[in-house]
C-alpha positions as CSV (number, residue, x, y, z in Angstrom):
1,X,201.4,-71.2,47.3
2,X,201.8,-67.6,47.1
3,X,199.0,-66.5,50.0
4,X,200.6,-63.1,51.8
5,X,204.4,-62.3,50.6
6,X,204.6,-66.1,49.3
7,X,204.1,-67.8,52.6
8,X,205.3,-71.6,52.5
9,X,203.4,-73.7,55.4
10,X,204.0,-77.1,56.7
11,X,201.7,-79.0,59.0
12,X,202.1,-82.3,60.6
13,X,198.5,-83.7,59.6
14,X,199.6,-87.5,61.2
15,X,200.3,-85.6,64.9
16,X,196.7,-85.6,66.1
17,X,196.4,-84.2,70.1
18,X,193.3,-83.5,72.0
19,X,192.4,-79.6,72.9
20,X,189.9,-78.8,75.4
21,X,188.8,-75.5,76.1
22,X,185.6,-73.2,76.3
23,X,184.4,-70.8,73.7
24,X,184.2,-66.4,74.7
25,X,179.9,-66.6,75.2
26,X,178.9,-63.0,74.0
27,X,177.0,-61.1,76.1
28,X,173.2,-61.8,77.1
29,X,170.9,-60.2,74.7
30,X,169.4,-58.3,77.6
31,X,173.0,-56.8,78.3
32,X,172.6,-53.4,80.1
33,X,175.6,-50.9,80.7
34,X,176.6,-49.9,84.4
35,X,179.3,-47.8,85.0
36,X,179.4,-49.3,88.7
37,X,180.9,-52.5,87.0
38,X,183.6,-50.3,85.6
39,X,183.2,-52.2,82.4
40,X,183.1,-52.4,78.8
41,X,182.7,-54.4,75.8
42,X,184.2,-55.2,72.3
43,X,182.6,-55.9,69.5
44,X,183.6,-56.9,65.9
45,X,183.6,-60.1,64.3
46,X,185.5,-63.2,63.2
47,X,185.3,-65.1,59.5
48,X,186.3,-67.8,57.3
49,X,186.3,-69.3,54.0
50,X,182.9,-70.6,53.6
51,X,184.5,-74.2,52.4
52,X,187.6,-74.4,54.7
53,X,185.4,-77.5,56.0
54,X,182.8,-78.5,58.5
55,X,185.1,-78.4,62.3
56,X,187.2,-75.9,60.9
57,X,187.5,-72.6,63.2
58,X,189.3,-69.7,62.9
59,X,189.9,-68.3,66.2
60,X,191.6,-64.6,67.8
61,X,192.9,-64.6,70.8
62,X,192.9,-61.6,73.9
63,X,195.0,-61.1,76.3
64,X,196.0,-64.7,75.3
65,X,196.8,-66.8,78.9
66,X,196.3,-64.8,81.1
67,X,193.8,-64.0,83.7
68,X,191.7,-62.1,81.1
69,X,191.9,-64.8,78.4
70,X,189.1,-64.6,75.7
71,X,188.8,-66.5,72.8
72,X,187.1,-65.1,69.5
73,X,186.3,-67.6,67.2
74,X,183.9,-67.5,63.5
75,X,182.3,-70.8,64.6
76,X,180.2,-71.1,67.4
77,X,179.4,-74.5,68.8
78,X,176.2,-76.4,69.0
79,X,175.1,-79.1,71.7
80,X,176.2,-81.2,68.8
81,X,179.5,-79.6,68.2
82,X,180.2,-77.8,64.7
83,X,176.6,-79.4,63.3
84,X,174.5,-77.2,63.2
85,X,176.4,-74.3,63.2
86,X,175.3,-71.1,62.0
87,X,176.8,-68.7,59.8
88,X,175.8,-65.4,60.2
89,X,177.1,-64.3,57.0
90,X,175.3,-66.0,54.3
91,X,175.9,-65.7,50.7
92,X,178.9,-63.5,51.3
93,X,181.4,-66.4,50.7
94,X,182.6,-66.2,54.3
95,X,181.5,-68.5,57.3
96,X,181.3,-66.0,60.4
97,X,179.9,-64.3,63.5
98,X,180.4,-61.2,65.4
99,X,181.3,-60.9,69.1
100,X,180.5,-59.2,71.7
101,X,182.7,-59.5,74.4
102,X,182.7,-57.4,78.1
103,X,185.9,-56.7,79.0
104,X,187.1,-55.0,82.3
105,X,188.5,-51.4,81.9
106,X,192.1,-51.2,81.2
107,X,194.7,-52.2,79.0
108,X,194.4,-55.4,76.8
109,X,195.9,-56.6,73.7
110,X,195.1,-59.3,70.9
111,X,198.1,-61.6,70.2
112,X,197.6,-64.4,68.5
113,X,195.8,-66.8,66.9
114,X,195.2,-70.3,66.1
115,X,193.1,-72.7,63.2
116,X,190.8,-75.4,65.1
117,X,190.4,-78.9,63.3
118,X,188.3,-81.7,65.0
119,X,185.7,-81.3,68.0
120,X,187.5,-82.4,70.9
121,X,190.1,-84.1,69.4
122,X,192.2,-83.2,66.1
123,X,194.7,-80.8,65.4
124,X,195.6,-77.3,65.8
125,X,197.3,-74.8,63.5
126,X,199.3,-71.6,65.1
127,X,202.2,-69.4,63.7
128,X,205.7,-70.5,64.3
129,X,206.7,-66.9,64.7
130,X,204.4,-64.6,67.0
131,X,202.2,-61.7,65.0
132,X,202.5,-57.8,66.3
133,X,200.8,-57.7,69.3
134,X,198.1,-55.6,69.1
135,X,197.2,-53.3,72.3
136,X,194.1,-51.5,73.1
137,X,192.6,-49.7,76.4
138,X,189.0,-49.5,77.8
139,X,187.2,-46.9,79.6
140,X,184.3,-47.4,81.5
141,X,181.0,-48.0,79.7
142,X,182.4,-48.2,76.3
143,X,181.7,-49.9,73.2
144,X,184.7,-50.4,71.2
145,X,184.5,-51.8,67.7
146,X,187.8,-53.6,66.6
147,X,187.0,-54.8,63.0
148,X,186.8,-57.4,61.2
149,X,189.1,-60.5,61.7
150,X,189.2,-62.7,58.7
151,X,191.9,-66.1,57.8
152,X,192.4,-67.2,54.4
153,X,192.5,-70.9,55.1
154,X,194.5,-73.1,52.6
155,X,193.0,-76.6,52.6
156,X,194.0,-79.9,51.2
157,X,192.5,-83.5,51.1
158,X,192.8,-86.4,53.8
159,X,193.3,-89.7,53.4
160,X,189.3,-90.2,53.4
161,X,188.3,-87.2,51.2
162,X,187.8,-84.8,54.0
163,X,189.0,-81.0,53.4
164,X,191.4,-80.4,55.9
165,X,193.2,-77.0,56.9
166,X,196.8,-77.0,56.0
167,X,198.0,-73.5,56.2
168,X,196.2,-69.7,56.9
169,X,196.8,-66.0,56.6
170,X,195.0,-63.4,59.1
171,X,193.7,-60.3,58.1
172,X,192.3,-57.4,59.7
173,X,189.8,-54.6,58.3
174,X,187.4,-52.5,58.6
175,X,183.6,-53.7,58.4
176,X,181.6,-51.4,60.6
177,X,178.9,-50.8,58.4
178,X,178.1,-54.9,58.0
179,X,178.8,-55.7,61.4
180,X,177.6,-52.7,63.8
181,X,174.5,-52.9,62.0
182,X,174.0,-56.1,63.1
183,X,175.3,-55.8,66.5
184,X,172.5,-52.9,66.4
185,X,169.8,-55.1,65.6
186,X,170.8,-58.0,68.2
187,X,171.2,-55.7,70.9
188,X,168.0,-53.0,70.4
189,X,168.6,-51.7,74.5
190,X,172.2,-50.7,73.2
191,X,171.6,-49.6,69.9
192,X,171.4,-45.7,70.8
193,X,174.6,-45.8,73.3
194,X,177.8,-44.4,71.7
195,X,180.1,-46.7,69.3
196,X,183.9,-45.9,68.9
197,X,185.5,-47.5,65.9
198,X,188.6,-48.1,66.2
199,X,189.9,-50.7,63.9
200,X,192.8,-52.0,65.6
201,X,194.9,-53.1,62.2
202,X,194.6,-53.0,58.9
203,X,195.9,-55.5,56.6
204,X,197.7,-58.7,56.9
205,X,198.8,-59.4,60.1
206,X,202.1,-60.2,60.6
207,X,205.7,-60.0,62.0
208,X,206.9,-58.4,58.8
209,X,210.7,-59.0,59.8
210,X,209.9,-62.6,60.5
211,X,207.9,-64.2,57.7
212,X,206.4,-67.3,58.6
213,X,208.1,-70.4,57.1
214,X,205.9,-73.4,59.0
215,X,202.9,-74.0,60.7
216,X,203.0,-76.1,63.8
217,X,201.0,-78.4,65.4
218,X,201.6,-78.0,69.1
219,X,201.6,-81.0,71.9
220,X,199.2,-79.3,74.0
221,X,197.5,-75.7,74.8
């Protein structure tokens, strides 16, 4: 496989565990800015190969565990888990959504990532050696775009034909245009406030002094 500077992955597809957790809601439609709140929000988006299968989710993680955790993800759940689910990218080739996150003022930082198979119970891909952490700060009332976070996921074939994830590659870059638009049109109240892009990477991301060798599938989260 020659995905980013020849990456060679390994995942333990027979060590299924059981990961619970709760999805990073964007903010309510109706979302208003206060400066009393001493707030601000992110916004950007998350996406996949369009066939990387059905409970496959590529997901970013801020500030990751800690008190600020928030998870951003391309699929967004339904009452019915990943059926259902809509991609907001159609006919691009890429299964995606954007976020928009609040955030409170200060320093944060996206460091890592994982690739979610299963709804409730499954498996979960991470990288065996830590990406760059990425660090960004927050002023009050500010909308920050970050860019577009994208994971070419490998896939393979399980023992009862399902496409499974078996390896991925993150990548960060610029879409503005594609998604601020968007954000524009799903948030009318905000669509006149001031947007600073700031594209927080660009390119693959990863420790370039410590190429991954294996993915693993952790005992737990």
């Amino acid at each position: 496989m020659s995905t980013y500077h020849s990456f060679r992955f390994i995942v333990l597809l027979s060590s299924a565990i059981f990961f619970f957790g709760c999805q990073t809601a964007n903010v309510r439609s109706d979302y208003k800015i206060d400066e009393k709140t001493e707030s601000a929000i992110i916004i950007g988006s998350v996406t996949q190969r369009e066939d990387a299968g059905l409970p496959t989710n590529a997901q970013f993680y801020v500030n990751y565990k800690t008190k600020h955790h928030k998870r951003l993800y391309a699929k967004k759940k339904t009452p019915l888990g990943y059926l259902g689910v809509v991609n907001e990218f159609e006919n691009t080739g890429v299964t995606g959504r954007i976020f928009v996150i609040e955030l409170p003022v200060g320093q944060h930082k996206i460091d890592h990532w994982s690739i979610d198979y299963g709804d409730g119970g499954g498996f979960i891909l991470y990288p065996k050696v830590a990406p760059p952490t990425l660090n960004f700060a927050l002023q009050t009332g500010q909308i920050l775009y970050l860019g577009n976070f994208h994971m070419a996921i490998e896939t393979g074939t399980g023992l009862f034909g399902q496409t499974l994830p078996v390896s991925g590659a993150p990548t960060i870059k610029d879409e503005s245009d594609r998604d601020i638009k968007m954000f524009k049109e799903r948030y009318p109240q905000l669509a006149s406030e001031k947007i600073t892009v700031n594209v927080i990477h660009s390119g693959a991301w990863v420790n370039e002094n410590q190429i991954d060798e294996m993915l693993e599938v952790p005992k737990s989260e």
